[in-house]
PDB file of N, H, CA, C and O in Angstrom:
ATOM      1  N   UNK A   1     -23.750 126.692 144.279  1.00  0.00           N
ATOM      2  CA  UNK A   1     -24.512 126.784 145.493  1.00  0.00           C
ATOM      3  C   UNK A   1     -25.740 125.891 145.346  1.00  0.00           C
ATOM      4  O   UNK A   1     -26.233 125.800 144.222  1.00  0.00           O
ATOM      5  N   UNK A   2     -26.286 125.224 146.361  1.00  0.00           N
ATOM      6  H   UNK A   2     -25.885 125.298 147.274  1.00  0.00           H
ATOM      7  CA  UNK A   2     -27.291 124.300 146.393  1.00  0.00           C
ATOM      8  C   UNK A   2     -28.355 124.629 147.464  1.00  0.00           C
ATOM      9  O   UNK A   2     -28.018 125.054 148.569  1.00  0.00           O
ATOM     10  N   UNK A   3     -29.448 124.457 147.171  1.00  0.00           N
ATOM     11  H   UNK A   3     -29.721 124.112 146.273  1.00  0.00           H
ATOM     12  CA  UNK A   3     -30.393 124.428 148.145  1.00  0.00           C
ATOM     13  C   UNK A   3     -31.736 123.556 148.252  1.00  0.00           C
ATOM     14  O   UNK A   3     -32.684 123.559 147.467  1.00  0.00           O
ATOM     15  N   UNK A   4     -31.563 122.773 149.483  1.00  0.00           N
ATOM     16  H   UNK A   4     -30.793 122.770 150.121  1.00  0.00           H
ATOM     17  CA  UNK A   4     -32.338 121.744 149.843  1.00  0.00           C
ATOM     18  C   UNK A   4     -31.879 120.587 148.695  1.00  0.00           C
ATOM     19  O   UNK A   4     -32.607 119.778 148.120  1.00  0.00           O
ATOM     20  N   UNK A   5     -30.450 120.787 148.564  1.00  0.00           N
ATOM     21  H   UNK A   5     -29.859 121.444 149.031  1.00  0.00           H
ATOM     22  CA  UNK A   5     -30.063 119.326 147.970  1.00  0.00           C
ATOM     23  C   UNK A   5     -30.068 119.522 146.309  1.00  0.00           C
ATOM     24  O   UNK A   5     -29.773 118.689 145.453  1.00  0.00           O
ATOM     25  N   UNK A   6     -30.521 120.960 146.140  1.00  0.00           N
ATOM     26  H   UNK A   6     -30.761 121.637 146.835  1.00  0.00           H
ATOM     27  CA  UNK A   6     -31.099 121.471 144.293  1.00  0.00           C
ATOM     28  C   UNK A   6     -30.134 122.524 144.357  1.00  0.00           C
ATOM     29  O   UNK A   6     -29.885 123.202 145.353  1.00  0.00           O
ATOM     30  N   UNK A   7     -29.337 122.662 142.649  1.00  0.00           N
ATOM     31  H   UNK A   7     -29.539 122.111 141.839  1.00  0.00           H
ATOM     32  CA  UNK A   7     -28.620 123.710 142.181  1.00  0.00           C
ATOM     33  C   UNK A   7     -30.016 124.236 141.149  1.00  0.00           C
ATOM     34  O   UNK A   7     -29.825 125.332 140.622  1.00  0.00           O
ATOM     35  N   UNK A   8     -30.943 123.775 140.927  1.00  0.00           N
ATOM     36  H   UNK A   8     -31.098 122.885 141.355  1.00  0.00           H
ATOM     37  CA  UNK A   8     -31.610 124.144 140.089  1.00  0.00           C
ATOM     38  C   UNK A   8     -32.993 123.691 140.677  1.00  0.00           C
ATOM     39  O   UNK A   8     -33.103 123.093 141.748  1.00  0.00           O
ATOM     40  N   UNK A   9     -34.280 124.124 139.667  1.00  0.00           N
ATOM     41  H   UNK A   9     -34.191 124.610 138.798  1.00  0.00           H
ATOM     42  CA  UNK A   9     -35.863 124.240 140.171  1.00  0.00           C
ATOM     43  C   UNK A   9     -36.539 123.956 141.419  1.00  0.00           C
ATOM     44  O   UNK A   9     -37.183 122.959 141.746  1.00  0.00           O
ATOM     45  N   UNK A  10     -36.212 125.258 142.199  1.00  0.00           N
ATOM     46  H   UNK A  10     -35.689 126.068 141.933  1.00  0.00           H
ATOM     47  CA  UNK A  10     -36.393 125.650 143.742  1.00  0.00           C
ATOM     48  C   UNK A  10     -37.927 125.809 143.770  1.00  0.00           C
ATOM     49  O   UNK A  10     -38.451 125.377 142.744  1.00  0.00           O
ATOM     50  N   UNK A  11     -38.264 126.011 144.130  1.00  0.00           N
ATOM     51  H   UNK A  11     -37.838 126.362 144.964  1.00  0.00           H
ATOM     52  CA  UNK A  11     -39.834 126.280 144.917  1.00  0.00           C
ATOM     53  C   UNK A  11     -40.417 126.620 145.945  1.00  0.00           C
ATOM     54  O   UNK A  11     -40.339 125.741 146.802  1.00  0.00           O
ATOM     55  N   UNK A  12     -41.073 127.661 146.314  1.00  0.00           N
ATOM     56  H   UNK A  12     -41.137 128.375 145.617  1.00  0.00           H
ATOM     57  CA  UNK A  12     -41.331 128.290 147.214  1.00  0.00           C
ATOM     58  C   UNK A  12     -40.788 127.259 148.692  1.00  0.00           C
ATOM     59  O   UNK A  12     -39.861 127.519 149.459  1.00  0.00           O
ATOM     60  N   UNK A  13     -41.666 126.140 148.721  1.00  0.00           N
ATOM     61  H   UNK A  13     -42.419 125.928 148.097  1.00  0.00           H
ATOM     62  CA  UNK A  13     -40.707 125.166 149.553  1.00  0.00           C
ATOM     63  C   UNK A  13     -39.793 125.603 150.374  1.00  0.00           C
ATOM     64  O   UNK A  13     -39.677 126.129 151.481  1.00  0.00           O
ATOM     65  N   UNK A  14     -38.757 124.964 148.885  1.00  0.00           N
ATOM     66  H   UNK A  14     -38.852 124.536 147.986  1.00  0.00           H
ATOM     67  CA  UNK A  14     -37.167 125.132 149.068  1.00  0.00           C
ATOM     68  C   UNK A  14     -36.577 126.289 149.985  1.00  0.00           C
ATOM     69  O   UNK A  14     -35.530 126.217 150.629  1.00  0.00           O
ATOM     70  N   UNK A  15     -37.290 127.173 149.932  1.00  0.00           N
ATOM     71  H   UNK A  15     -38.141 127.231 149.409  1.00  0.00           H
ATOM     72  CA  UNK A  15     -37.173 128.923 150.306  1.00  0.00           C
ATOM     73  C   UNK A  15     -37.283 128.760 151.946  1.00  0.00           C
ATOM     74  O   UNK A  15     -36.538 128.950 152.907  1.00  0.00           O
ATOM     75  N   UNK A  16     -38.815 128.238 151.690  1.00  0.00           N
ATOM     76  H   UNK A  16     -39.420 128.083 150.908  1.00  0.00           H
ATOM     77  CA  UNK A  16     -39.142 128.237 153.416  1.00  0.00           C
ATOM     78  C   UNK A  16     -38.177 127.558 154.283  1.00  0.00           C
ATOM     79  O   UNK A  16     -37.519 128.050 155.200  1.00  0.00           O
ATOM     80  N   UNK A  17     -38.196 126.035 153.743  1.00  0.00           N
ATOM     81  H   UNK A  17     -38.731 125.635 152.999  1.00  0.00           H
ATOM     82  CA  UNK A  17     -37.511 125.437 154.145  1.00  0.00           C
ATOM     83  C   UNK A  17     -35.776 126.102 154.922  1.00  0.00           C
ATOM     84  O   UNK A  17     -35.014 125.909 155.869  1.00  0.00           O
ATOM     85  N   UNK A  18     -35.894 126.659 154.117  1.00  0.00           N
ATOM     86  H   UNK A  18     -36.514 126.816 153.348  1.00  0.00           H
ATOM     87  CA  UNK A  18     -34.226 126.903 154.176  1.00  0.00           C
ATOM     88  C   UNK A  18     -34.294 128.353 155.549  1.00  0.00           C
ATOM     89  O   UNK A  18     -33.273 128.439 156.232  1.00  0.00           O
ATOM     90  N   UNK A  19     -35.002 128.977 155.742  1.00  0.00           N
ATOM     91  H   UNK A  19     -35.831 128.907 155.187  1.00  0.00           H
ATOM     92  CA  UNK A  19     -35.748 129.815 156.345  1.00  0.00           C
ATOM     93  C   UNK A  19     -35.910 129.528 157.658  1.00  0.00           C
ATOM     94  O   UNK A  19     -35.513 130.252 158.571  1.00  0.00           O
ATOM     95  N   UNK A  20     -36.600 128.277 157.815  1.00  0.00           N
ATOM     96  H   UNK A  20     -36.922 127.688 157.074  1.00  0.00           H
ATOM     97  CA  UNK A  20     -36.863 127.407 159.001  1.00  0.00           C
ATOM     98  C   UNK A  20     -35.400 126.945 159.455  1.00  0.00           C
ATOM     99  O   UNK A  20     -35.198 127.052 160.665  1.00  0.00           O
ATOM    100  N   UNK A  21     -34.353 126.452 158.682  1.00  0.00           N
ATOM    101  H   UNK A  21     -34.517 126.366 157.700  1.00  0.00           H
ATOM    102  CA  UNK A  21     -32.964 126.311 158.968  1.00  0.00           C
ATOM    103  C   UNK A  21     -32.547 127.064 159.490  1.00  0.00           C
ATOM    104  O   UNK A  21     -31.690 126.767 160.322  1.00  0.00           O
ATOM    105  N   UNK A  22     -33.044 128.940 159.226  1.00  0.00           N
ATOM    106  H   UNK A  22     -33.740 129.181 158.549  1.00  0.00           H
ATOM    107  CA  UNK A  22     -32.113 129.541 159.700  1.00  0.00           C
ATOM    108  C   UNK A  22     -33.077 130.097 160.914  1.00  0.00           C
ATOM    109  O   UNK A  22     -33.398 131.259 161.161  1.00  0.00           O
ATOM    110  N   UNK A  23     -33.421 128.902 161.573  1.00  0.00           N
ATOM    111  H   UNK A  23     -33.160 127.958 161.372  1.00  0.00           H
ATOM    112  CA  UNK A  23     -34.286 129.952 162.611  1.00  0.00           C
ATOM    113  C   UNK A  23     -35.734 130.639 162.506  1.00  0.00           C
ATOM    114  O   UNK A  23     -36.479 130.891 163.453  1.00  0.00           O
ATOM    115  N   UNK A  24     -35.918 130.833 161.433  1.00  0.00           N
ATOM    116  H   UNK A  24     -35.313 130.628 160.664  1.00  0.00           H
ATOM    117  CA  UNK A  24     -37.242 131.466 161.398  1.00  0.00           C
ATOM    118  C   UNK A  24     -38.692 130.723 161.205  1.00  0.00           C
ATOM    119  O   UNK A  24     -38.698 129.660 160.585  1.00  0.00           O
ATOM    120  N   UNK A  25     -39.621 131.125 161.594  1.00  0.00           N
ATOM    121  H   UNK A  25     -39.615 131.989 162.098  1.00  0.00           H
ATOM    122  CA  UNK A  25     -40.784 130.041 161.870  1.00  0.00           C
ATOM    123  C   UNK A  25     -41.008 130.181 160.062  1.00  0.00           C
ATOM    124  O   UNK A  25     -40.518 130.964 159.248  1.00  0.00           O
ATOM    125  N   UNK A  26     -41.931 129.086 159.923  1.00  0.00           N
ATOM    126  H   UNK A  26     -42.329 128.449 160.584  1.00  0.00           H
ATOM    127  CA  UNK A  26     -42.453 128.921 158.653  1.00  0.00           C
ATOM    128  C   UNK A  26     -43.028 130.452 158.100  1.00  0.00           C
ATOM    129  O   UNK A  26     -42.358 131.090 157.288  1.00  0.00           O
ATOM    130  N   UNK A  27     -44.143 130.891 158.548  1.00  0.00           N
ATOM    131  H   UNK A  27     -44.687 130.372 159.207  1.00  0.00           H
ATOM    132  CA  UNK A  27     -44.842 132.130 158.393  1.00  0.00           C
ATOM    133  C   UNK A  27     -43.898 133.266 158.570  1.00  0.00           C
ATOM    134  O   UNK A  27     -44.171 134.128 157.735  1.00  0.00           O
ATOM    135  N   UNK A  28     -43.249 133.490 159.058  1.00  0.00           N
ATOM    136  H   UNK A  28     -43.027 132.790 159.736  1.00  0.00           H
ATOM    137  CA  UNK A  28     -41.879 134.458 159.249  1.00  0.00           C
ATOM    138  C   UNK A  28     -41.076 134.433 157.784  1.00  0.00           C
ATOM    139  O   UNK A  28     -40.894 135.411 157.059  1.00  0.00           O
ATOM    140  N   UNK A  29     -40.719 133.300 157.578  1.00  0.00           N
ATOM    141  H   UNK A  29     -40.867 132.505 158.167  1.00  0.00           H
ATOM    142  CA  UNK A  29     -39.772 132.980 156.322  1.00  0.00           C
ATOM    143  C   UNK A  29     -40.951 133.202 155.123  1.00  0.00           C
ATOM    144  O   UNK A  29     -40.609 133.966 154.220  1.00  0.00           O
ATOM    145  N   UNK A  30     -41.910 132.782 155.055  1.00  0.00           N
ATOM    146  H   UNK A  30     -42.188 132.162 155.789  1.00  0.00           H
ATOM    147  CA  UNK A  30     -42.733 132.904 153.616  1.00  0.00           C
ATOM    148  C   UNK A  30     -43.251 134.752 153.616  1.00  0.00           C
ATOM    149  O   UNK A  30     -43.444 135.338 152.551  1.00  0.00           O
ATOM    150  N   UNK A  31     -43.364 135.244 154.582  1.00  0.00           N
ATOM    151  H   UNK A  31     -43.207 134.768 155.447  1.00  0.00           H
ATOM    152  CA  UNK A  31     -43.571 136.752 154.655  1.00  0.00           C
ATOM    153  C   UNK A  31     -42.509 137.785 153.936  1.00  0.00           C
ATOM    154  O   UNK A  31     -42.636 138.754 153.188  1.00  0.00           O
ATOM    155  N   UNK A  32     -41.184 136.963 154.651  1.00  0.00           N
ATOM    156  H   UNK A  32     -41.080 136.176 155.259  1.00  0.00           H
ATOM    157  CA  UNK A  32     -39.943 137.705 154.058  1.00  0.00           C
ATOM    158  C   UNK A  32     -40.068 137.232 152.582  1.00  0.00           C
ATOM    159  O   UNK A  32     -39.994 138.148 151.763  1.00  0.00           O
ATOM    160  N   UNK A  33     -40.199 136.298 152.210  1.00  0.00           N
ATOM    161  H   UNK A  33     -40.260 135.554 152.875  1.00  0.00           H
ATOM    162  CA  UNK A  33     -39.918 135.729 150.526  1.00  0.00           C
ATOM    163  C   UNK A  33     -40.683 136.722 149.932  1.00  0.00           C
ATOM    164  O   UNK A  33     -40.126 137.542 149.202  1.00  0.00           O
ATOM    165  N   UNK A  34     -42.579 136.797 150.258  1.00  0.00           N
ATOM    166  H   UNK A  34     -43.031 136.131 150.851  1.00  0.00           H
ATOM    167  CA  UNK A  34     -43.221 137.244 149.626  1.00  0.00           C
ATOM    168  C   UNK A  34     -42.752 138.761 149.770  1.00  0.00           C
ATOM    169  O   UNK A  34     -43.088 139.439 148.799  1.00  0.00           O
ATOM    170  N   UNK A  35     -42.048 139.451 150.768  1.00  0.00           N
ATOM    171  H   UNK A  35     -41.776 138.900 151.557  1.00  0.00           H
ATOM    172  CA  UNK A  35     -41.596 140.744 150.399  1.00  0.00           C
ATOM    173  C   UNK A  35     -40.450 140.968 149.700  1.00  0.00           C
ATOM    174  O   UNK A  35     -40.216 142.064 149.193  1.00  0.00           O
ATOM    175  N   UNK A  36     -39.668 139.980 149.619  1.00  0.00           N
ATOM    176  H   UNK A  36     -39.858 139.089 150.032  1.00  0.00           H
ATOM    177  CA  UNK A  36     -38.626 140.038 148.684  1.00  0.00           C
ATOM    178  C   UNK A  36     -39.153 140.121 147.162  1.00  0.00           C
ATOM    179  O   UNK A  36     -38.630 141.009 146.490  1.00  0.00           O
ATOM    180  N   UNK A  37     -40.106 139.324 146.538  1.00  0.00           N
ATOM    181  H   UNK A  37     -40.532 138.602 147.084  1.00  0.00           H
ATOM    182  CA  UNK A  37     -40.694 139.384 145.860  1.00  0.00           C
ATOM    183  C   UNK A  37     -41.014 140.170 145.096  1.00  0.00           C
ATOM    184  O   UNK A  37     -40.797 140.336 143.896  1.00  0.00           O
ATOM    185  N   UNK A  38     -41.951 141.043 146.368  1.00  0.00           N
ATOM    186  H   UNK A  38     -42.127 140.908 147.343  1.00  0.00           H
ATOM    187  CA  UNK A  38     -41.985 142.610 145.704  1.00  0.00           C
ATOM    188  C   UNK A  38     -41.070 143.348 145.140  1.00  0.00           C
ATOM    189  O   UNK A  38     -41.088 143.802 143.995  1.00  0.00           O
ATOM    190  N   UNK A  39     -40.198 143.479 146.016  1.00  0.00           N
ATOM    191  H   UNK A  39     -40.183 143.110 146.946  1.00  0.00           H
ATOM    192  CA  UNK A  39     -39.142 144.217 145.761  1.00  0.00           C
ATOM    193  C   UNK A  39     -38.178 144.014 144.321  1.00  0.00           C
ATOM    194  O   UNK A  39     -37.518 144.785 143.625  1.00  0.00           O
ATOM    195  N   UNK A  40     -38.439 142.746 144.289  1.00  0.00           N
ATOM    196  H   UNK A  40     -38.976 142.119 144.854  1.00  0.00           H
ATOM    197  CA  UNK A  40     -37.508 142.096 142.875  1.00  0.00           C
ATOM    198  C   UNK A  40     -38.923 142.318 141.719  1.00  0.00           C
ATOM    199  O   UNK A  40     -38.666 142.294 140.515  1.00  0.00           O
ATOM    200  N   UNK A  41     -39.949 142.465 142.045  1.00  0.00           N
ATOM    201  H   UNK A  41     -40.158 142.484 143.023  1.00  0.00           H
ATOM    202  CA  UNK A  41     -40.992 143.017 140.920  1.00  0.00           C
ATOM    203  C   UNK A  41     -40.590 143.934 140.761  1.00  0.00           C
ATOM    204  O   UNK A  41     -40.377 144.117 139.562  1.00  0.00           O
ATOM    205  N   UNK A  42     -40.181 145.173 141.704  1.00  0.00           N
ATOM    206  H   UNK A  42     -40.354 145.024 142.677  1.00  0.00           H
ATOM    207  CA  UNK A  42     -40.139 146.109 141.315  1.00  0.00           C
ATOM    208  C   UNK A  42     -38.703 146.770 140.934  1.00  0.00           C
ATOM    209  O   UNK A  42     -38.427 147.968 140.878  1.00  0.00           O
ATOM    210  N   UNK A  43     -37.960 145.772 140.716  1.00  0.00           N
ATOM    211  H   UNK A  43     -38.185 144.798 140.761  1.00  0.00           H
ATOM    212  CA  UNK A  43     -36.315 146.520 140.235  1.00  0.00           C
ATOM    213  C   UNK A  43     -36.399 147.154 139.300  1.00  0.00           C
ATOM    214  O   UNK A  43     -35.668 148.144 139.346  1.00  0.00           O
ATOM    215  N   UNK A  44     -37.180 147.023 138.099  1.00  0.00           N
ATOM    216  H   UNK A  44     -37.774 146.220 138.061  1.00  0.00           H
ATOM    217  CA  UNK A  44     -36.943 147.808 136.837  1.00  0.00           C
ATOM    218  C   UNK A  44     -37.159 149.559 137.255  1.00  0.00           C
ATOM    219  O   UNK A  44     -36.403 150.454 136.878  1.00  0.00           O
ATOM    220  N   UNK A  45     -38.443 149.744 138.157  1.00  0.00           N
ATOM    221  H   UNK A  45     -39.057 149.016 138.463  1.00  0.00           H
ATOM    222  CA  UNK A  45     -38.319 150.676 138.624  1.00  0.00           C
ATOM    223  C   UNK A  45     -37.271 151.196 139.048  1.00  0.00           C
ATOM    224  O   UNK A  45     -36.657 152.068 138.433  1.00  0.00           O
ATOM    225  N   UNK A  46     -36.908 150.686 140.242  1.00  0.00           N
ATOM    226  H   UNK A  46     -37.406 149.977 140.742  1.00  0.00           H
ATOM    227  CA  UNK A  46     -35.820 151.066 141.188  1.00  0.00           C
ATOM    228  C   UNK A  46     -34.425 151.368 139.970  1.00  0.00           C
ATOM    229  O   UNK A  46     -34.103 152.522 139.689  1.00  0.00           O
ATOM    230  N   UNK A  47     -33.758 150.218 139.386  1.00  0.00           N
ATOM    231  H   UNK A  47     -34.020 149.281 139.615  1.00  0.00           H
ATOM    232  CA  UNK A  47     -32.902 150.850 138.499  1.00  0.00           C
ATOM    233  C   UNK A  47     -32.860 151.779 137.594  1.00  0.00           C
ATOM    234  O   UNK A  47     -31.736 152.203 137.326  1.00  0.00           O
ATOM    235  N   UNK A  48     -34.019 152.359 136.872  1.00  0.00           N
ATOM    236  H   UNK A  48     -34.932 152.014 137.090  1.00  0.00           H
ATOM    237  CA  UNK A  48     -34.441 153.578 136.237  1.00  0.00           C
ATOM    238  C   UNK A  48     -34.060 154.663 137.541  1.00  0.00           C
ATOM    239  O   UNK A  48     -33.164 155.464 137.275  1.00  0.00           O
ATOM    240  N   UNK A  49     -34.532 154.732 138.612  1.00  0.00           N
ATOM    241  H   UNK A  49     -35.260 154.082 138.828  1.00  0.00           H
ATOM    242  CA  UNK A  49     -34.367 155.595 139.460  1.00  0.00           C
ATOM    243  C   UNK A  49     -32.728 155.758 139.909  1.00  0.00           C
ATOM    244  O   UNK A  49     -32.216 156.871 140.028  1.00  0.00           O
ATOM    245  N   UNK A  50     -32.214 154.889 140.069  1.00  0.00           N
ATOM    246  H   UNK A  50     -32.629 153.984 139.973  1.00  0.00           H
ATOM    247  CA  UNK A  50     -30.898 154.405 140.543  1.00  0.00           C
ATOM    248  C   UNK A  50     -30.188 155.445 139.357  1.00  0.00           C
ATOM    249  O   UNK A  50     -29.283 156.233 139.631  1.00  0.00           O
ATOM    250  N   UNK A  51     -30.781 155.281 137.999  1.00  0.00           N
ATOM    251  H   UNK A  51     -31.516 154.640 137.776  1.00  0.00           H
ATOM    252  CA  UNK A  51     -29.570 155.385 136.294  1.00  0.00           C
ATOM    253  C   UNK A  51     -29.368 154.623 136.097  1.00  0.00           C
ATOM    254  O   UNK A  51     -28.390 154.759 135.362  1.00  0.00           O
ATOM    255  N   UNK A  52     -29.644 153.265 136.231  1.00  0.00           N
ATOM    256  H   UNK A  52     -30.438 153.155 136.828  1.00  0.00           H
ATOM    257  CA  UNK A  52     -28.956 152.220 135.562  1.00  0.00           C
ATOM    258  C   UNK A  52     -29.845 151.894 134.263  1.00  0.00           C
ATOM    259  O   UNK A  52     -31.052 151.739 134.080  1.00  0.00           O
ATOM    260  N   UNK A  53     -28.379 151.850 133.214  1.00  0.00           N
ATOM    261  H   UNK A  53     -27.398 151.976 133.363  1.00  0.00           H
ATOM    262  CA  UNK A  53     -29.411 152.065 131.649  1.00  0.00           C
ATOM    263  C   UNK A  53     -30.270 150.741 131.616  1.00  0.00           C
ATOM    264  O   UNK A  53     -30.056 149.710 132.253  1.00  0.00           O
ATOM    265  N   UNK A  54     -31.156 150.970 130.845  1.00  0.00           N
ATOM    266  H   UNK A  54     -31.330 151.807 130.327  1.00  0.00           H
ATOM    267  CA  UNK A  54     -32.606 150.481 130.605  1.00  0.00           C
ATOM    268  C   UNK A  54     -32.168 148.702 130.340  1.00  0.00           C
ATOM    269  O   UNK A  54     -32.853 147.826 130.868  1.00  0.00           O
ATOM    270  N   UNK A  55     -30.358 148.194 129.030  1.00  0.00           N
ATOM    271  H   UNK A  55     -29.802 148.905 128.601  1.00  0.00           H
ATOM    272  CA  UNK A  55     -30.603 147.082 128.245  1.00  0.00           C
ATOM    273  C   UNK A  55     -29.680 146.297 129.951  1.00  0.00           C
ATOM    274  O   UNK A  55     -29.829 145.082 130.089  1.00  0.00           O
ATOM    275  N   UNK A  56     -28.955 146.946 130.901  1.00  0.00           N
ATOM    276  H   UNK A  56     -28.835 147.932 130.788  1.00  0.00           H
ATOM    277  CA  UNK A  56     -28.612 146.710 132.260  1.00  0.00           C
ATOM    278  C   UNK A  56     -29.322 146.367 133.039  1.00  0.00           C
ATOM    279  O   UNK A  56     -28.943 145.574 133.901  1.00  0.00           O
ATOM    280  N   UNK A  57     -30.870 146.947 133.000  1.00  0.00           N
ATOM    281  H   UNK A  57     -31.177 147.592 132.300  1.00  0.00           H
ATOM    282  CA  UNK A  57     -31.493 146.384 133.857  1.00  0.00           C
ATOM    283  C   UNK A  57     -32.175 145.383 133.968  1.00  0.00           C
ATOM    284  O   UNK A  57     -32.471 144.634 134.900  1.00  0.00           O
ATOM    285  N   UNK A  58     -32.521 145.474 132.336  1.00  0.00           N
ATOM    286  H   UNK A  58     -32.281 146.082 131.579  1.00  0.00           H
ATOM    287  CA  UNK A  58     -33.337 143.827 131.659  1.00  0.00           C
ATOM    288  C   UNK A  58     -32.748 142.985 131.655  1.00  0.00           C
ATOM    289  O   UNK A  58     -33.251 141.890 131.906  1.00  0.00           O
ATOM    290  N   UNK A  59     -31.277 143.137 131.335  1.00  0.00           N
ATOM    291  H   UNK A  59     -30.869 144.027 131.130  1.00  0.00           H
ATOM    292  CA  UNK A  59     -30.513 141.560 131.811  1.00  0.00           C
ATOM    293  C   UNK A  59     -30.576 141.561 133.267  1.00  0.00           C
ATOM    294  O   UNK A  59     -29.872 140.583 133.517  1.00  0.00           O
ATOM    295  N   UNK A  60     -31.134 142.228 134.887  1.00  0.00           N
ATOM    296  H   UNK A  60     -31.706 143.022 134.683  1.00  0.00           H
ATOM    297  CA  UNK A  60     -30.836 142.055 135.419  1.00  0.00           C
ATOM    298  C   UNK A  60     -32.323 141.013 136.214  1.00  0.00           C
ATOM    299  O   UNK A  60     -32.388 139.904 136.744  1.00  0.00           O
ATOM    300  N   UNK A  61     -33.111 141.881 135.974  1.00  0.00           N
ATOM    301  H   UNK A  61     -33.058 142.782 135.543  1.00  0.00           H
ATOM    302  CA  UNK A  61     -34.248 141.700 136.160  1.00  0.00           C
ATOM    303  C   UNK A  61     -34.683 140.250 135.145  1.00  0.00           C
ATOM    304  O   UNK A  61     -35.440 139.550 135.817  1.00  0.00           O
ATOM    305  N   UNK A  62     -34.413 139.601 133.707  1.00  0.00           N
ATOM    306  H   UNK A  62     -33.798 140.170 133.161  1.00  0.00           H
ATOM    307  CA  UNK A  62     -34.505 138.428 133.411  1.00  0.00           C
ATOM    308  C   UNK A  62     -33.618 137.046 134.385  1.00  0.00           C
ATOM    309  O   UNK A  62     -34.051 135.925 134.653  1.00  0.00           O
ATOM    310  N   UNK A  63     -32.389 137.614 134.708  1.00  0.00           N
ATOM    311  H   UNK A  63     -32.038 138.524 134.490  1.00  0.00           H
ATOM    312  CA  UNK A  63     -31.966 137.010 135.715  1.00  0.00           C
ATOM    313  C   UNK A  63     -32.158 136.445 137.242  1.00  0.00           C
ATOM    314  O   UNK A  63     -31.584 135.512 137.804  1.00  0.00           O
ATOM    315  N   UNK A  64     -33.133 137.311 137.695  1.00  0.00           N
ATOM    316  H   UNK A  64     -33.599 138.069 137.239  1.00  0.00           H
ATOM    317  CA  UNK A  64     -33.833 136.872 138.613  1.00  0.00           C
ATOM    318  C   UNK A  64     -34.858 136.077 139.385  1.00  0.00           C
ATOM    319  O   UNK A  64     -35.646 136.247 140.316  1.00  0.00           O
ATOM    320  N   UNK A  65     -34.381 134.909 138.365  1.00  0.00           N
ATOM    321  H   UNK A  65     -33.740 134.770 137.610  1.00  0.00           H
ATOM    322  CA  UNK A  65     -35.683 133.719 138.653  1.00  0.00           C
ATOM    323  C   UNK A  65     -36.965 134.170 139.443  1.00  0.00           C
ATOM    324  O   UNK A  65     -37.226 133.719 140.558  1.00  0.00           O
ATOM    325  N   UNK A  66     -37.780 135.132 138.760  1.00  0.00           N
ATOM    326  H   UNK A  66     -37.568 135.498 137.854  1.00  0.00           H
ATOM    327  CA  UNK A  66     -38.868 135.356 139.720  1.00  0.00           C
ATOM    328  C   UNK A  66     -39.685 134.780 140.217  1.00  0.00           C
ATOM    329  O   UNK A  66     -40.247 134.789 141.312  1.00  0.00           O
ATOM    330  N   UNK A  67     -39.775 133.861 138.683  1.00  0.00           N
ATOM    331  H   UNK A  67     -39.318 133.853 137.794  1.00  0.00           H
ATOM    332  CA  UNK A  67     -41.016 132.508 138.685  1.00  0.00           C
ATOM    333  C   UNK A  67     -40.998 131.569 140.062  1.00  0.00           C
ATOM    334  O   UNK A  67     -42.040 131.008 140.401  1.00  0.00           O
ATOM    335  N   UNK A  68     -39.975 131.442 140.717  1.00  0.00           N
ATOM    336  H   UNK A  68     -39.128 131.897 140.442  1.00  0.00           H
ATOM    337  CA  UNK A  68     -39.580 130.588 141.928  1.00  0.00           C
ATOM    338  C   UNK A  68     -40.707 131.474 142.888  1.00  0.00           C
ATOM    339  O   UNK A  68     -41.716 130.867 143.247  1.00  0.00           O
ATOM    340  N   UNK A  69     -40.549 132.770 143.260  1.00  0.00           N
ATOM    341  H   UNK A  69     -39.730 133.263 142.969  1.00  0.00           H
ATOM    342  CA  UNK A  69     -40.994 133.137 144.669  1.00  0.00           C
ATOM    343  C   UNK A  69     -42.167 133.364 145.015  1.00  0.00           C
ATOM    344  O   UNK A  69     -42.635 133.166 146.136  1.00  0.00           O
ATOM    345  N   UNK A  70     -42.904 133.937 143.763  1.00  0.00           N
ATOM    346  H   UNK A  70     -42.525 134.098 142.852  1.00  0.00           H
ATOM    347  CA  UNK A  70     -44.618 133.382 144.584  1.00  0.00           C
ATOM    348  C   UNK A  70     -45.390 132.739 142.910  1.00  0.00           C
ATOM    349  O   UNK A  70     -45.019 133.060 141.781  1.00  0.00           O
ATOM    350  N   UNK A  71     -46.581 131.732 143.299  1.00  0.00           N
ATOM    351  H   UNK A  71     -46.883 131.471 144.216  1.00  0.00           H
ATOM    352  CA  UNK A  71     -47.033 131.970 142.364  1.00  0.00           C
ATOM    353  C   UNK A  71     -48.589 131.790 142.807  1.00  0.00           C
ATOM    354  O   UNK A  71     -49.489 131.979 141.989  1.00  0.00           O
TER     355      UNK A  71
END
């Protein structure tokens, strides 16, 4: 999968951008990112709550390129 022409080192940008593709104004699309954000901060939580064992969630949560969505 590719975005904005990149399989790899996206940037907030890239996000909006792609956002604005689908219709949504700039500020619309960076609102949703930055709440997605949250939400992916907070998985370790959420999977503790869920049961999902602890070494499951750290591979899930290292997987989640966080560094991309805000900095």
């Amino acid at each position: 999968m590719s975005l904005s022409g990149k399989r790899d080192h996206f940037d907030l940008s890239d996000l909006v951008r792609f956002g604005v593709f689908c219709d949504l104004k700039p500020k619309k699309a960076e609102d949703i990112i930055r709440e997605m954000h949250m939400h992916v901060e907070n998985g370790l939580t959420f999977a503790e709550q869920a049961g999902v064992t602890e070494k499951t969630a750290q591979t899930i949560h290292r997987a989640m390129r966080r560094e991309i969505l805000i900095h």
